[in-house]
Wavefront OBJ file of the C-alpha trace (Angstrom):
o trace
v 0.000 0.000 0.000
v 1.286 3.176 -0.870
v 1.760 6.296 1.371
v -1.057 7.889 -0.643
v -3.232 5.358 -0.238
v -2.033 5.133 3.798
v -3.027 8.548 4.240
v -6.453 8.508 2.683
v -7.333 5.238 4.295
v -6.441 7.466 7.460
v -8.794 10.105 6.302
v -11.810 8.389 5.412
v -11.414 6.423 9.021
v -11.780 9.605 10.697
v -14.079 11.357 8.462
v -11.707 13.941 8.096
v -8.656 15.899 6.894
v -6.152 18.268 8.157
v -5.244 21.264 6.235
v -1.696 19.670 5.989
v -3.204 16.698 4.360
v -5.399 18.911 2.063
v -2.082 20.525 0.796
v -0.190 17.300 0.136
v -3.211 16.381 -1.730
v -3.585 19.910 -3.721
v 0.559 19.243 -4.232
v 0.306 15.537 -5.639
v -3.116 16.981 -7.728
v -1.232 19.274 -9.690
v 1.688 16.954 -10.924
v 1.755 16.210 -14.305
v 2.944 12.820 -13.910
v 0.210 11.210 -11.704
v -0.930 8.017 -12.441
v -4.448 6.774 -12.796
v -4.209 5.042 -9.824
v -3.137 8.152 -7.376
v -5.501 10.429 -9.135
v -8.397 8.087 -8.532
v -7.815 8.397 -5.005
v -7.255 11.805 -5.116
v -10.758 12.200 -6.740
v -12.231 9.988 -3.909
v -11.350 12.032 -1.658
v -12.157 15.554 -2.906
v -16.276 13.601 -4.153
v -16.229 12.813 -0.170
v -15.747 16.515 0.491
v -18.227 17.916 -2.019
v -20.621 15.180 -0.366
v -20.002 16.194 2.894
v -18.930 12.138 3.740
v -14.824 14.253 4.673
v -14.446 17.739 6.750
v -11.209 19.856 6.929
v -10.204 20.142 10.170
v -7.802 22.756 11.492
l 1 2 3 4 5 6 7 8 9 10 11 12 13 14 15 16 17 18 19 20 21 22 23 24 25 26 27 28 29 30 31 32 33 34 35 36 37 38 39 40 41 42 43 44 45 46 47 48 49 50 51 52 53 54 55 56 57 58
């Protein structure tokens, strides 16, 4: 399991994300080079916030 995947398994377990995490994931969004793979998850994660299912925490 990747560190990505570590991480968002982390966030969806507690429902939410820091705003550290949300930068990492802005960071890893904006590559060029992601693969379909990372920017699945990525997508997961930022549906579950439009959904309400994540919340940024401080």
């Amino acid at each position: 399991m990747s560190n990505l995947e570590q991480t968002i398994d982390r966030m969806f377990a507690a429902r939410r994300l820091t705003r550290n995490d949300q930068q990492q994931l802005m960071a890893m969004f904006s590559q060029r080079d992601l693969s379909p793979k990372d920017a699945a998850l990525i997508n997961r994660v930022y549906e579950a916030l439009s959904q309400g299912r994540l919340r940024v925490v401080d």
